[in-house]
MDTraj code that builds the backbone (N, CA, C; nanometers):
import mdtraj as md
import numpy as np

residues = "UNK UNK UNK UNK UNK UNK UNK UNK UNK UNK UNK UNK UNK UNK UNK UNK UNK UNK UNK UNK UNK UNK UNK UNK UNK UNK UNK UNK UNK UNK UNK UNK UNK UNK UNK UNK UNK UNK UNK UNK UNK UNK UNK UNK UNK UNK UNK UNK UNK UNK UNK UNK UNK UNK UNK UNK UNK UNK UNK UNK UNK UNK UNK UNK UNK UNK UNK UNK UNK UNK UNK UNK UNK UNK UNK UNK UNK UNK UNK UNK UNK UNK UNK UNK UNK UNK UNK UNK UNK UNK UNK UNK UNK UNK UNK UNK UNK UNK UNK UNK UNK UNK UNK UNK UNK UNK UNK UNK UNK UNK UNK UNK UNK UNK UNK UNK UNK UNK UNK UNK UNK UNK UNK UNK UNK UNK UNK UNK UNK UNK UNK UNK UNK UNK UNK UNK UNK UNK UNK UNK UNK UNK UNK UNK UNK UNK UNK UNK UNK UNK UNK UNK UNK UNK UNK UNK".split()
xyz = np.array([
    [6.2753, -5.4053, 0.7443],
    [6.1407, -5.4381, 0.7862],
    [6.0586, -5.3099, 0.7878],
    [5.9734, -5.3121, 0.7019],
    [5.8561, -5.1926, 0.7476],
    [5.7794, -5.1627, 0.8760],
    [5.7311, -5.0525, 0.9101],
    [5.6846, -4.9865, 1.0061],
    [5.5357, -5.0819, 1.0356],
    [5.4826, -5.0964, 0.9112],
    [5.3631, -5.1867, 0.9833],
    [5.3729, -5.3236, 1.0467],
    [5.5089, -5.4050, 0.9885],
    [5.5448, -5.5538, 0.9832],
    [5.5760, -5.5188, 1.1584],
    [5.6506, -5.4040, 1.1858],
    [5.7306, -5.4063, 1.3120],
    [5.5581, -5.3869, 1.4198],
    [5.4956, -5.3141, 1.3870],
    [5.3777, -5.3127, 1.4799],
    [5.2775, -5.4253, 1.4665],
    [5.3020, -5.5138, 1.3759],
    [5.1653, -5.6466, 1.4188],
    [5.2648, -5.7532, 1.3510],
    [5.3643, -5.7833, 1.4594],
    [5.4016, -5.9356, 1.3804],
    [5.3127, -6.0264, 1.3452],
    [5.3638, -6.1865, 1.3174],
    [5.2367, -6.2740, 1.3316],
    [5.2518, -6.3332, 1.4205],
    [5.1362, -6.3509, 1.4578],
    [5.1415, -6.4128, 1.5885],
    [5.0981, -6.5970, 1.5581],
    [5.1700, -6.6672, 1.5919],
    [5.1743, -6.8209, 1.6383],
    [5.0287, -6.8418, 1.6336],
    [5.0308, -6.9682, 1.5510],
    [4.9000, -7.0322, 1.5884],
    [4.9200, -7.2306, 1.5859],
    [4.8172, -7.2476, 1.6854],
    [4.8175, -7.4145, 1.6776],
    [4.6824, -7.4525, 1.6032],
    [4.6632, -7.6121, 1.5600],
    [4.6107, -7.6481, 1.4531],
    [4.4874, -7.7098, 1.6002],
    [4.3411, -7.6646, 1.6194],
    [4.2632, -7.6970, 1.7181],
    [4.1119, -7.8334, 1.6080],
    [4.1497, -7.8975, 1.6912],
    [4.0051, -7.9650, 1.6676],
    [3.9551, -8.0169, 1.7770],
    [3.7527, -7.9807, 1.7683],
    [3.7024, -7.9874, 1.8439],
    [3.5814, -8.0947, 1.7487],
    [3.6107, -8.2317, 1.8469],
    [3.4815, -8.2914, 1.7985],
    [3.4244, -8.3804, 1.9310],
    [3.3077, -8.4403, 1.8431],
    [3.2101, -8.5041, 1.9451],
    [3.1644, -8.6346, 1.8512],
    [3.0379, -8.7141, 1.9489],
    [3.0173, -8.8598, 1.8963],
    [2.9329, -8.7766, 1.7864],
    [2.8811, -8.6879, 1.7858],
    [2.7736, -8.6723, 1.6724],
    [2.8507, -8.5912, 1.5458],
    [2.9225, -8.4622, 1.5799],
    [3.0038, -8.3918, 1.4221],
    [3.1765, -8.3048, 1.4684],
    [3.1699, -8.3154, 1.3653],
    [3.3124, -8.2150, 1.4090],
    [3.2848, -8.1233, 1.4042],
    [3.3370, -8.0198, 1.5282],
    [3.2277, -7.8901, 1.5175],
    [3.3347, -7.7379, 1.4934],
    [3.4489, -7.8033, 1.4829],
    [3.5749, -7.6704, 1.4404],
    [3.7038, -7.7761, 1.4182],
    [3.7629, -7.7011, 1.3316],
    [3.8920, -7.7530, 1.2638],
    [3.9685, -7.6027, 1.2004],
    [4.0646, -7.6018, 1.2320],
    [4.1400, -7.5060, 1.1948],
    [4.2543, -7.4613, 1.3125],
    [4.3463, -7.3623, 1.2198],
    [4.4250, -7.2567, 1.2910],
    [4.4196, -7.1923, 1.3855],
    [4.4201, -7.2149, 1.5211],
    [4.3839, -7.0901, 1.6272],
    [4.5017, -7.0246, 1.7333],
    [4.4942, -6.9122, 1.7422],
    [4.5827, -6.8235, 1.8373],
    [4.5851, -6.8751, 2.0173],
    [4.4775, -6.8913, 2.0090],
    [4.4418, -6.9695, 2.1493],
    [4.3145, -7.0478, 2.1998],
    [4.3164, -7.1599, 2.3094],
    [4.1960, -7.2169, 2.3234],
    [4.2292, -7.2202, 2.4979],
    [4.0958, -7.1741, 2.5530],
    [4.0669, -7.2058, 2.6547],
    [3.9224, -7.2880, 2.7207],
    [3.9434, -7.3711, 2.7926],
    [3.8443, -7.4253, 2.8503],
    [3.8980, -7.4835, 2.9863],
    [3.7608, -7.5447, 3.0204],
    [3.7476, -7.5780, 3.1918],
    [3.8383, -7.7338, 3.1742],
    [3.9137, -7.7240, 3.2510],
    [3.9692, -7.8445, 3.3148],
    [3.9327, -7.8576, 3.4657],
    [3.9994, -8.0494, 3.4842],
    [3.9850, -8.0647, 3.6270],
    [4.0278, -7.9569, 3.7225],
    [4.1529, -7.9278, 3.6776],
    [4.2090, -7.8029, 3.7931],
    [4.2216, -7.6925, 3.7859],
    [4.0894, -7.6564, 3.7062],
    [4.0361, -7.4876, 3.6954],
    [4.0675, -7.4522, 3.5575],
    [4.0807, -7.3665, 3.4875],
    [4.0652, -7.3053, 3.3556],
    [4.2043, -7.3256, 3.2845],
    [4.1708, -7.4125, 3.1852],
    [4.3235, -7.4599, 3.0523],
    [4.3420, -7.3375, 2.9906],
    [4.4865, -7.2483, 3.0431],
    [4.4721, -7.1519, 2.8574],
    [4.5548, -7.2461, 2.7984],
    [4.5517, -7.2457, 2.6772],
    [4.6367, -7.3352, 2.5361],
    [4.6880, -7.2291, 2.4453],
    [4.8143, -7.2155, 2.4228],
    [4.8601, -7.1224, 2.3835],
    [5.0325, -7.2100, 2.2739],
    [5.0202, -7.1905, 2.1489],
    [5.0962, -7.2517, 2.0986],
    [5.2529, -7.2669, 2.1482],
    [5.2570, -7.4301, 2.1373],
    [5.4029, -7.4310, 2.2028],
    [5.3987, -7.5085, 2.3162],
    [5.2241, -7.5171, 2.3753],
    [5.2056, -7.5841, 2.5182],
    [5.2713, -7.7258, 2.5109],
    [5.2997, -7.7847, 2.6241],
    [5.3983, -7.8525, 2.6846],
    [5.2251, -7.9568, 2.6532],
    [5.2996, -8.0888, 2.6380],
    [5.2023, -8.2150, 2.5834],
    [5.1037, -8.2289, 2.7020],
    [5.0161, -8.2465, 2.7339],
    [4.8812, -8.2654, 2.8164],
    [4.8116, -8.3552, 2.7697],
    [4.7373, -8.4602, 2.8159],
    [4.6056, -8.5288, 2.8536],
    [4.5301, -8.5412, 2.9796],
    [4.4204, -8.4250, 2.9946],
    [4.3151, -8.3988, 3.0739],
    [4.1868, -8.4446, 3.0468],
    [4.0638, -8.4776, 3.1345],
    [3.9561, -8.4517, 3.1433],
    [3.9132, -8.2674, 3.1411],
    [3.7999, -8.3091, 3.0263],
    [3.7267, -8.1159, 3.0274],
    [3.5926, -8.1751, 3.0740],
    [3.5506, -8.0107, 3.1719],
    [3.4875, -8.0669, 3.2561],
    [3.3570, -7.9475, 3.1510],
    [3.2241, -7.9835, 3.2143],
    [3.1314, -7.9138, 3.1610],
    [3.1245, -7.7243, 3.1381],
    [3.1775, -7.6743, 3.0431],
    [3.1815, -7.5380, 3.0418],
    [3.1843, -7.5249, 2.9048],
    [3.2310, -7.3515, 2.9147],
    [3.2411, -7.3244, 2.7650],
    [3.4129, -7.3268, 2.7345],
    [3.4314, -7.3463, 2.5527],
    [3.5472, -7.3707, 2.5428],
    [3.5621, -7.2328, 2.4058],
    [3.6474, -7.1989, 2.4353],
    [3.6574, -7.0540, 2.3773],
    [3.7570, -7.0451, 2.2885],
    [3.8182, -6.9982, 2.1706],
    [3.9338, -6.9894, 2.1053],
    [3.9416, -6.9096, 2.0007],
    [4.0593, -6.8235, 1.9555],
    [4.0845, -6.7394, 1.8725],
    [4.1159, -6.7983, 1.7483],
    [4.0051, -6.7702, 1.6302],
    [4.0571, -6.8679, 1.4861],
    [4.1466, -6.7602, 1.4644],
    [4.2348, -6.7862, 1.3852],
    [4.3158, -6.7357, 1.2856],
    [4.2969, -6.6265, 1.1719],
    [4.3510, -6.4856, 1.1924],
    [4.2942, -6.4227, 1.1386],
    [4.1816, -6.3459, 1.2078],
    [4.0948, -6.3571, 1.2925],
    [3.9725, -6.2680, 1.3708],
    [4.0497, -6.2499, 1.5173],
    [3.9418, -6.1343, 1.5293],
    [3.9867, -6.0442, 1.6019],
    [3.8367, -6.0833, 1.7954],
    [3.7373, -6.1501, 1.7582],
    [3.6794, -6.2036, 1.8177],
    [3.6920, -6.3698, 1.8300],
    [3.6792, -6.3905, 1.9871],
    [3.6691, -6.5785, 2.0165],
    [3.5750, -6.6103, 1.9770],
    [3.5303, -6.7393, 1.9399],
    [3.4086, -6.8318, 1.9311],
    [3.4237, -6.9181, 2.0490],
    [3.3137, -6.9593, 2.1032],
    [3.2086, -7.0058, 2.1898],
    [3.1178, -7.1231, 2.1346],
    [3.1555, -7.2276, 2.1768],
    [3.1392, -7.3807, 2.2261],
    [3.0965, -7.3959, 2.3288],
    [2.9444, -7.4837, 2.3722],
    [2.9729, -7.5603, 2.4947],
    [2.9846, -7.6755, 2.4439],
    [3.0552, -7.7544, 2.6099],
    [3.1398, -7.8648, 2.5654],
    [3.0766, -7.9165, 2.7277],
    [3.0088, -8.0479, 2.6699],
    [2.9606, -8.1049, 2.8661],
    [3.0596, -8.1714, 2.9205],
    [3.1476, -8.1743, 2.8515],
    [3.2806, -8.2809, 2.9079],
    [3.3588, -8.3887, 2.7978],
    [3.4597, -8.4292, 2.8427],
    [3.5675, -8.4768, 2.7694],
    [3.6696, -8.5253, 2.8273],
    [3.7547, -8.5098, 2.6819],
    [3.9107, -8.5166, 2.6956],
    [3.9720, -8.4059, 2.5850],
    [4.1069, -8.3913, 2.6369],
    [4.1671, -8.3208, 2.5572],
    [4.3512, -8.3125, 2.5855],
    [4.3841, -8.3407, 2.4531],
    [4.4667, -8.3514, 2.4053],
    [4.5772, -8.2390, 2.3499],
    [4.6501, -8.2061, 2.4374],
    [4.7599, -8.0684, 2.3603],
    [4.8970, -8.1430, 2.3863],
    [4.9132, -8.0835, 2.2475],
    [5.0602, -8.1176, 2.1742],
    [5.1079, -7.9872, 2.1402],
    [5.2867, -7.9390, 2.1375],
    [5.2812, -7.8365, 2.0988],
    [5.2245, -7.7304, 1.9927],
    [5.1659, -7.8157, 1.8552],
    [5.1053, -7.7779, 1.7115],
    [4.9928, -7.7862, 1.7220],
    [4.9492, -7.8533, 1.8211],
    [4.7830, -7.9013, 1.8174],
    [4.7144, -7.9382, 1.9071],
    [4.5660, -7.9307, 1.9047],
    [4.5302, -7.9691, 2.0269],
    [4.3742, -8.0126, 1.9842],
    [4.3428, -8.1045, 2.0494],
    [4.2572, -8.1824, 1.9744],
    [4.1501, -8.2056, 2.0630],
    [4.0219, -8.1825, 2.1119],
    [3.9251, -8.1672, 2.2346],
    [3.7830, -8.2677, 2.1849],
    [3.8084, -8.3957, 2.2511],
    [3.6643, -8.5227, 2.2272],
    [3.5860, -8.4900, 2.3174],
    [3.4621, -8.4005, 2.2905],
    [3.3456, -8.3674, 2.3692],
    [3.2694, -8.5116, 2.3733],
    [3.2620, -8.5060, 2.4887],
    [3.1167, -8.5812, 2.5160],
    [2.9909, -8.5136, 2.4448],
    [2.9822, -8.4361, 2.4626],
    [2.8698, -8.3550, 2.3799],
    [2.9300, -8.1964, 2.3021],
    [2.9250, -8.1539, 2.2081],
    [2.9607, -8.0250, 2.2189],
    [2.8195, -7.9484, 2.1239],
    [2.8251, -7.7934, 2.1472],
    [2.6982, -7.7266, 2.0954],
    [2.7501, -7.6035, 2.0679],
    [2.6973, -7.5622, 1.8997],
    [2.7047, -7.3916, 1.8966],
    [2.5962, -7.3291, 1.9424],
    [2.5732, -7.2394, 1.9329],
    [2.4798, -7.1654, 2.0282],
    [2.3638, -7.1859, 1.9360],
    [2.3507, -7.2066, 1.7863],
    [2.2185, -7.1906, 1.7128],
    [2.1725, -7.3504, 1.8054],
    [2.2330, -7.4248, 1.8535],
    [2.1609, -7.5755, 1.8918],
    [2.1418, -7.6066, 2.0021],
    [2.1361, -7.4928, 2.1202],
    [2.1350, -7.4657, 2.2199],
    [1.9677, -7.4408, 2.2347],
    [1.9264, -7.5029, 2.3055],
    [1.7731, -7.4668, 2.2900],
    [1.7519, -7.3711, 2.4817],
    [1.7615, -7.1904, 2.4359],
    [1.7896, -7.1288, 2.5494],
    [1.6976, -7.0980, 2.6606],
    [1.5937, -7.1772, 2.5856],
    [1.4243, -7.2000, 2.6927],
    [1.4896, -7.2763, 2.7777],
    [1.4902, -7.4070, 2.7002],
    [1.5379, -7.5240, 2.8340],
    [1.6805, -7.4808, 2.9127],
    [1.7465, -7.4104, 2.8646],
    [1.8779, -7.3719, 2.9597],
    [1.7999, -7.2897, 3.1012],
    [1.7516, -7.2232, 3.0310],
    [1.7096, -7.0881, 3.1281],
    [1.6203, -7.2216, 3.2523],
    [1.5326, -7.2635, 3.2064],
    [1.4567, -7.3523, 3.3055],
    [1.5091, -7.3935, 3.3750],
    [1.6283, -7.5069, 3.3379],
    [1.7039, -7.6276, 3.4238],
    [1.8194, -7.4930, 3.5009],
    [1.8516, -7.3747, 3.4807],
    [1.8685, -7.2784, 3.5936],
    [1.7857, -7.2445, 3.7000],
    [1.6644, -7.2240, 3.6332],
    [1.5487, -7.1749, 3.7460],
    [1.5605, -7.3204, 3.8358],
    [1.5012, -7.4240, 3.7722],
    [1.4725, -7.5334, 3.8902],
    [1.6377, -7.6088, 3.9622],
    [1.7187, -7.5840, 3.9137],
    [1.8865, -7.6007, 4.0137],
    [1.8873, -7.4806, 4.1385],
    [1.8595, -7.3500, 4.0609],
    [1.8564, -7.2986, 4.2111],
    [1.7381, -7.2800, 4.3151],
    [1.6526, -7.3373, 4.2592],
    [1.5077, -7.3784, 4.3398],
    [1.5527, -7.4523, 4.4293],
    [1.6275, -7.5779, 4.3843],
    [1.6979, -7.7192, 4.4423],
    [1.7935, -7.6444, 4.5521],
    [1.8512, -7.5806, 4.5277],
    [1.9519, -7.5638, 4.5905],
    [1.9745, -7.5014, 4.6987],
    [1.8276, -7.3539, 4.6872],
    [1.7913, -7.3301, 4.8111],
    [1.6751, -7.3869, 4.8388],
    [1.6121, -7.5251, 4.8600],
    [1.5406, -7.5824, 4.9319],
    [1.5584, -7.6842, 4.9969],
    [1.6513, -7.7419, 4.8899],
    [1.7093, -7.9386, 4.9409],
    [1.7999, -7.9193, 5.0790],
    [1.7425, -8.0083, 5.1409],
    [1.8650, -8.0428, 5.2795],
    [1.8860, -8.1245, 5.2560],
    [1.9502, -8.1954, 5.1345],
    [2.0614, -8.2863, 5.1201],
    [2.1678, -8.2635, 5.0591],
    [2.2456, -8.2834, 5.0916],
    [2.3840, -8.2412, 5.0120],
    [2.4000, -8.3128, 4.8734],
    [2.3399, -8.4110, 4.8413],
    [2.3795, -8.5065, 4.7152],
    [2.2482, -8.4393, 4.6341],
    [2.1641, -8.3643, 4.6739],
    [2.0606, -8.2964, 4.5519],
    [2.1237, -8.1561, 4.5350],
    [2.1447, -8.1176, 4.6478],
    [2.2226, -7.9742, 4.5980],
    [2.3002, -7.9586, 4.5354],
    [2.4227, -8.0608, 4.4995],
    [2.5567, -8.1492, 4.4719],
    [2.5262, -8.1343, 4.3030],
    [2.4454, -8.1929, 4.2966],
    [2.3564, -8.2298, 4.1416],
    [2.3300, -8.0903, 4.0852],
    [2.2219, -8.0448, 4.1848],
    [2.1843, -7.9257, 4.1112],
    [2.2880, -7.8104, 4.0705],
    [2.4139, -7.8648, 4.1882],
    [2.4704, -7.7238, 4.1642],
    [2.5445, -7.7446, 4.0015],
    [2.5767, -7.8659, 3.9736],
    [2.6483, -7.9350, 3.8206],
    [2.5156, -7.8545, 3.7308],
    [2.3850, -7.8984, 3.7608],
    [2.3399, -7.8579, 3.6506],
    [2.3062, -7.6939, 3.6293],
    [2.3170, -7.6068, 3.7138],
    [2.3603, -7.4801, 3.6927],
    [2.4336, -7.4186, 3.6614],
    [2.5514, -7.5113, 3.6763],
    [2.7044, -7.4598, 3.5687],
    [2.6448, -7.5081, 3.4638],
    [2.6008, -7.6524, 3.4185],
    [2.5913, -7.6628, 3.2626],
    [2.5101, -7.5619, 3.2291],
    [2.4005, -7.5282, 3.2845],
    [2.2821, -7.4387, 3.2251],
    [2.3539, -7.2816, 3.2381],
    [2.4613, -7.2504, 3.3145],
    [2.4928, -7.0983, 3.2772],
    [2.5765, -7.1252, 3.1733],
    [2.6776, -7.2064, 3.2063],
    [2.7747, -7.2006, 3.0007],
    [2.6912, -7.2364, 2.9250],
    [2.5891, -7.2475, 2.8784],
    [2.5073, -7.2701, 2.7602],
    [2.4631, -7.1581, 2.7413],
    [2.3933, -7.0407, 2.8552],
    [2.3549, -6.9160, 2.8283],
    [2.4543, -6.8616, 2.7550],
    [2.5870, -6.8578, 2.8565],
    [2.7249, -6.7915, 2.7864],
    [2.7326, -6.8267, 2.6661],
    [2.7442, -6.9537, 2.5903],
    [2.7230, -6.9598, 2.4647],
    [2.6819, -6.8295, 2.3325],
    [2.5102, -6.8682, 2.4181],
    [2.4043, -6.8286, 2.3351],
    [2.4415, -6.6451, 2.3574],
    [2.4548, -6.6134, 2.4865],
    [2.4767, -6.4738, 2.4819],
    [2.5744, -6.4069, 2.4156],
    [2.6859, -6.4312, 2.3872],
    [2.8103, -6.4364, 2.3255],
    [2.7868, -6.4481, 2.1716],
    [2.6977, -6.5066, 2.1445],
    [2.6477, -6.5321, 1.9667],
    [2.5367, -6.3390, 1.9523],
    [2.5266, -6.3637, 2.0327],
    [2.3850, -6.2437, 2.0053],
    [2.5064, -6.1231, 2.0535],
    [2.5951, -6.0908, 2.0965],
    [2.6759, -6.0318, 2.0762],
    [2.7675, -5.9953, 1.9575],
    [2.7555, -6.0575, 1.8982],
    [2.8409, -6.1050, 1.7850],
    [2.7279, -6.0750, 1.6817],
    [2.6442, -6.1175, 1.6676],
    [2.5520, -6.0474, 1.5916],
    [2.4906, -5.9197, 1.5962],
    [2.4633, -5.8693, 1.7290],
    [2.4262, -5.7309, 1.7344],
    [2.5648, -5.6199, 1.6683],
    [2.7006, -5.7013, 1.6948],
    [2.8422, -5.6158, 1.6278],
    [2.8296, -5.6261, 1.4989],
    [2.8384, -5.7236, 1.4439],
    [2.8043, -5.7138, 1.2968],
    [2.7165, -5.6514, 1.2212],
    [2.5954, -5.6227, 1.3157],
    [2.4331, -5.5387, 1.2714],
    [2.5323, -5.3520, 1.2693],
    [2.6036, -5.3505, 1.3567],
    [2.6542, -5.2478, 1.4071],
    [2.7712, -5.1812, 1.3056],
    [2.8074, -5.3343, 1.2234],
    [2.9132, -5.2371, 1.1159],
    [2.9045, -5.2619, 0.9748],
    [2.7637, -5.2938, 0.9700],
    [2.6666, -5.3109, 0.8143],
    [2.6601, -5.1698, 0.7844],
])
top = md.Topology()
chain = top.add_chain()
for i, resn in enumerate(residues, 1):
    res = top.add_residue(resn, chain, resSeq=i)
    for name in ("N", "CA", "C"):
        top.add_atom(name, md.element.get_by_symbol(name[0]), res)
traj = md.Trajectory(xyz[None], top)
């Protein structure tokens, strides 16, 4: 075995698809996928033991095959499906960051925590506080893309 083979084996990958009622929005090879589940953050890592969960509104993150950076999905919720080879994620909605419209994110932040420190009810605060998680993983999205582009500007 050569000296380079011994310093970067290959590393395992499972076969990820991510779709929704409207497109399929990734298909391929990936090293890993993480997203929000009911009981806090799924890593998926090939080999995982069979699962069917609800995904709850966040971002869903995963290493394609071959790159050295994750991609960034939001995903408002679901199901998802891991098998040891594969893992297969039915968004209720899912979005890349170009379809993310980051006016209206930023807003429905401003007016959740308006809500949240004003309402004395627990079932508006309750609400608002859901729609401030959706509206920060959508930033995360979008911020994470403009990262990714300012790196690439960076090694033109």
């Amino acid at each position: 075995m050569s000296h380079d083979a011994a310093q970067s084996p290959r590393q395992a990958s499972l076969q990820l698809e991510i779709v929704s009622a409207e497109a399929a929005l990734f298909s391929g090879p990936v090293h890993r996928v993480t997203l929000k589940g009911v009981d806090g953050e799924l890593g998926i890592l090939p080999g995982h033991s069979p699962l069917l969960t609800p995904v709850l509104p966040g971002v869903a993150r995963f290493l394609p095959e071959g790159r050295q950076e994750e991609d960034f999905l939001y995903v408002s919720g679901g199901m998802v499906e891991v098998q040891p080879d594969r893992t297969i994620v039915l968004a209720d909605t899912a979005l890349r960051s170009e379809e993310i419209d980051e006016e209206a994110a930023r807003e429905a932040e401003r007016r959740a925590r308006e809500i949240m420190e004003e309402s004395v009810l627990f079932s508006d605060r309750d609400a608002a506080h859901a729609e401030l998680l959706r509206a920060l993983a959508q930033l995360k999205v979008v911020e994470h893309a403009r990262r990714m582009a300012r790196g690439k500007k960076d090694t033109a």
